[in-house]
C-alpha positions as CSV (number, residue, x, y, z in Angstrom):
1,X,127.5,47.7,62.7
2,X,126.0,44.2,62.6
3,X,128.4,41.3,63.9
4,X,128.8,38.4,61.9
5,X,126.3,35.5,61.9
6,X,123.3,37.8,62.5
7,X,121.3,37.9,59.7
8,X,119.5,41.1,58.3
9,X,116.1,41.3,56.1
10,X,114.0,44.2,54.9
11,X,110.6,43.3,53.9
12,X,108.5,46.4,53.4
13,X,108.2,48.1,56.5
14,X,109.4,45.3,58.5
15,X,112.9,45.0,59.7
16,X,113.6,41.5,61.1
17,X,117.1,40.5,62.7
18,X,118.1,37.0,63.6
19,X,121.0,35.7,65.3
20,X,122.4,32.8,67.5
21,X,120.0,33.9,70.4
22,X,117.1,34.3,68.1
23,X,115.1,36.5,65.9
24,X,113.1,39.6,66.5
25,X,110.8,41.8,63.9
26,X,110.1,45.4,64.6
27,X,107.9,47.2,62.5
28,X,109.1,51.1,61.2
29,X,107.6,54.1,60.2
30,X,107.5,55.9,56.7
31,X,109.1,58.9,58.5
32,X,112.1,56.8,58.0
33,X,114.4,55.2,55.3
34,X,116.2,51.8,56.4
35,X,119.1,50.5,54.7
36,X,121.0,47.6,54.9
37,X,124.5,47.0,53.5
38,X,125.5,43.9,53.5
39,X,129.0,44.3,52.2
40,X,130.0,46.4,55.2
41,X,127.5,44.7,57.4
42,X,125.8,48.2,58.4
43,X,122.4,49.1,58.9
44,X,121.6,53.0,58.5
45,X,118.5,54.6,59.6
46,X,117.9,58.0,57.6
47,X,114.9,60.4,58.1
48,X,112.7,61.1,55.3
49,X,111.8,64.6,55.3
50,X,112.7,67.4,57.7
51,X,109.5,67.1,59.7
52,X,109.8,66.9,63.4
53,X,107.8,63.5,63.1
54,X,110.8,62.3,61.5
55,X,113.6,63.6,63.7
56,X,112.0,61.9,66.7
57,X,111.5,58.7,64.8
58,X,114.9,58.7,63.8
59,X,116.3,58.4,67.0
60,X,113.9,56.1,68.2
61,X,114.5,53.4,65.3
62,X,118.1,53.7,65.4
63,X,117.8,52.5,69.0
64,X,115.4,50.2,68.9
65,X,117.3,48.4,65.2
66,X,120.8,48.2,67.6
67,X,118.6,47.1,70.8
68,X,117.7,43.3,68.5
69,X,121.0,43.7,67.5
70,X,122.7,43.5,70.6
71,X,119.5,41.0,71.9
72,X,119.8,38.6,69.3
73,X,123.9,38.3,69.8
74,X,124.2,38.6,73.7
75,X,120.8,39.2,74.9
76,X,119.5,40.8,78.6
77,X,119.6,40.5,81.3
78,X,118.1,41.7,85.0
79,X,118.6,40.3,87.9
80,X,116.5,41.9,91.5
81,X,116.8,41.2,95.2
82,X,114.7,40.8,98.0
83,X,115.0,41.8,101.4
84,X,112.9,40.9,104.3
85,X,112.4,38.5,107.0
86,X,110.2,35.8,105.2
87,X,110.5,37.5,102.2
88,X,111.7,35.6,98.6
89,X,111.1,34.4,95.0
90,X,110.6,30.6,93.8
91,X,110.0,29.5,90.7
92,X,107.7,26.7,89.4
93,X,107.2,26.2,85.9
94,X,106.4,29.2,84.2
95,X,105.0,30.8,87.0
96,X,107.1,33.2,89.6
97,X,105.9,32.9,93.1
98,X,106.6,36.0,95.0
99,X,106.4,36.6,98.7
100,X,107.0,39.7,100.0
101,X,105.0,40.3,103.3
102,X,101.5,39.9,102.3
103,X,99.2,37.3,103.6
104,X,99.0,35.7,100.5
105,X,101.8,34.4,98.0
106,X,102.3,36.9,94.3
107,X,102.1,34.5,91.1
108,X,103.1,36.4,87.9
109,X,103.5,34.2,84.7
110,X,106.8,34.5,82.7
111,X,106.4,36.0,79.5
112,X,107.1,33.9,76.9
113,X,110.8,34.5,75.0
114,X,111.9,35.2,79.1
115,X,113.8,32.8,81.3
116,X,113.6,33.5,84.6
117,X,116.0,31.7,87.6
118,X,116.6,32.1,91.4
119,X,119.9,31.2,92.1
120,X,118.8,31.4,95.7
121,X,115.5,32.5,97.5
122,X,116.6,36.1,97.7
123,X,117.8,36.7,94.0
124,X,115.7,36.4,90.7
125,X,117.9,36.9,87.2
126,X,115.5,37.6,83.8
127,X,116.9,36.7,80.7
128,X,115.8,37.2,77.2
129,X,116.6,38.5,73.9
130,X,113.3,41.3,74.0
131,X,115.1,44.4,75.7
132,X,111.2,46.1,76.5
133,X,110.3,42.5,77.0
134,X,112.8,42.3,80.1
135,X,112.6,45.6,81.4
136,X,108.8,45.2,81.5
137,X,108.9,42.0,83.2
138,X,111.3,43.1,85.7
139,X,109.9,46.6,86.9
140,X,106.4,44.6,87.3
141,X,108.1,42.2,89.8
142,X,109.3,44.8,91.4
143,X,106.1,46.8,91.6
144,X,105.1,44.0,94.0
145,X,106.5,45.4,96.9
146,X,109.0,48.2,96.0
147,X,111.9,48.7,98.6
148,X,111.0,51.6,101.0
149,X,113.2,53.8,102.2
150,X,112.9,53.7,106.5
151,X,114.0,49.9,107.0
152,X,115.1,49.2,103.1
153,X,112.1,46.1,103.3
154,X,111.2,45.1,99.6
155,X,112.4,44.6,95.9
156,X,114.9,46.2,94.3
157,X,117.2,45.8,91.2
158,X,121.1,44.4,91.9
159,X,122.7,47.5,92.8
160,X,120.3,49.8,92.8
161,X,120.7,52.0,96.2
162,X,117.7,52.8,98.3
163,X,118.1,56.0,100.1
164,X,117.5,55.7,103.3
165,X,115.5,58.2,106.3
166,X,115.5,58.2,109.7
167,X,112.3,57.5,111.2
168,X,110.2,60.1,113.1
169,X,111.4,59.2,116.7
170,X,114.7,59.2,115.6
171,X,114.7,63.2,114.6
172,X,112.7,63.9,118.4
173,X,116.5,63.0,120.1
């Protein structure tokens, strides 16, 4: 189902969706057979032929087709934390300045089609309209210094829990 006020075009093997957010393409296989309905506001994705090839890219288009739907109407969002003593995220520009216990300040450039804001020096939020786009984004800054699991130092995602282990001279008592 489509919401109202995002538009829908087919052009070949090119589905392209825009909405108040803004507008994404996505190319499609020929295993598949997209439809769009306009008087019920429905897109359908059908397989066409029995292949395996076209099971698997069934799925697949469905969910990426309603992943710009929902990104062009609400968009994504996801936001990390930092923990450490000197540890935390600034941004200037387009450029996210990361430090996370190194002798040197991280840089990553923000994509763009990606906001990225620190409400404060310990909390990062990425927004954008791109699901992969986000995700991506997001799991590289956190590949910087992933939290680890003895003293919980690192990034992590906003809620994500870190499971914890006792250290070495801890299990000797």
């Amino acid at each position: 189902m489509v919401p109202p006020g995002t538009k829908v075009a087919l052009d070949g093997q090119t589905l392209t969706v825009e909405g108040p957010l803004g507008k994404l393409s996505q190319w499609f296989s020929p295993n598949v057979k997209v439809a769009f309905d306009s008087a019920s506001n429905s897109l359908t994705v059908v397989q066409a032929n029995d292949s395996r090839d076209a099971a698997a890219m069934h799925g697949l288009y469905r969910a990426l087709f309603q992943n710009m739907v929902d990104g062009v109407t609400k968009g994504y969002e996801k936001r990390l934390e930092i923990f450490g003593t000197g540890y935390l995220f600034a941004v200037q520009g387009k450029t996210l300045q990361v430090r996370a216990g190194y002798a040197h300040e991280v840089h990553r450039e923000v994509p763009p089609g990606l906001t990225v804001t620190c409400p404060d020096q310990t909390h990062v939020s990425i927004k954008g309209i791109d699901r992969q786009l986000v995700g991506q984004f997001a799991a590289d800054v956190r590949s910087i210094r992933k939290a680890e699991p003895y003293l919980g130092k690192g990034i992590k995602y906003e809620g994500e829990v870190i499971r914890r282990k006792e250290s070495k001279a801890a299990a000797k008592k």
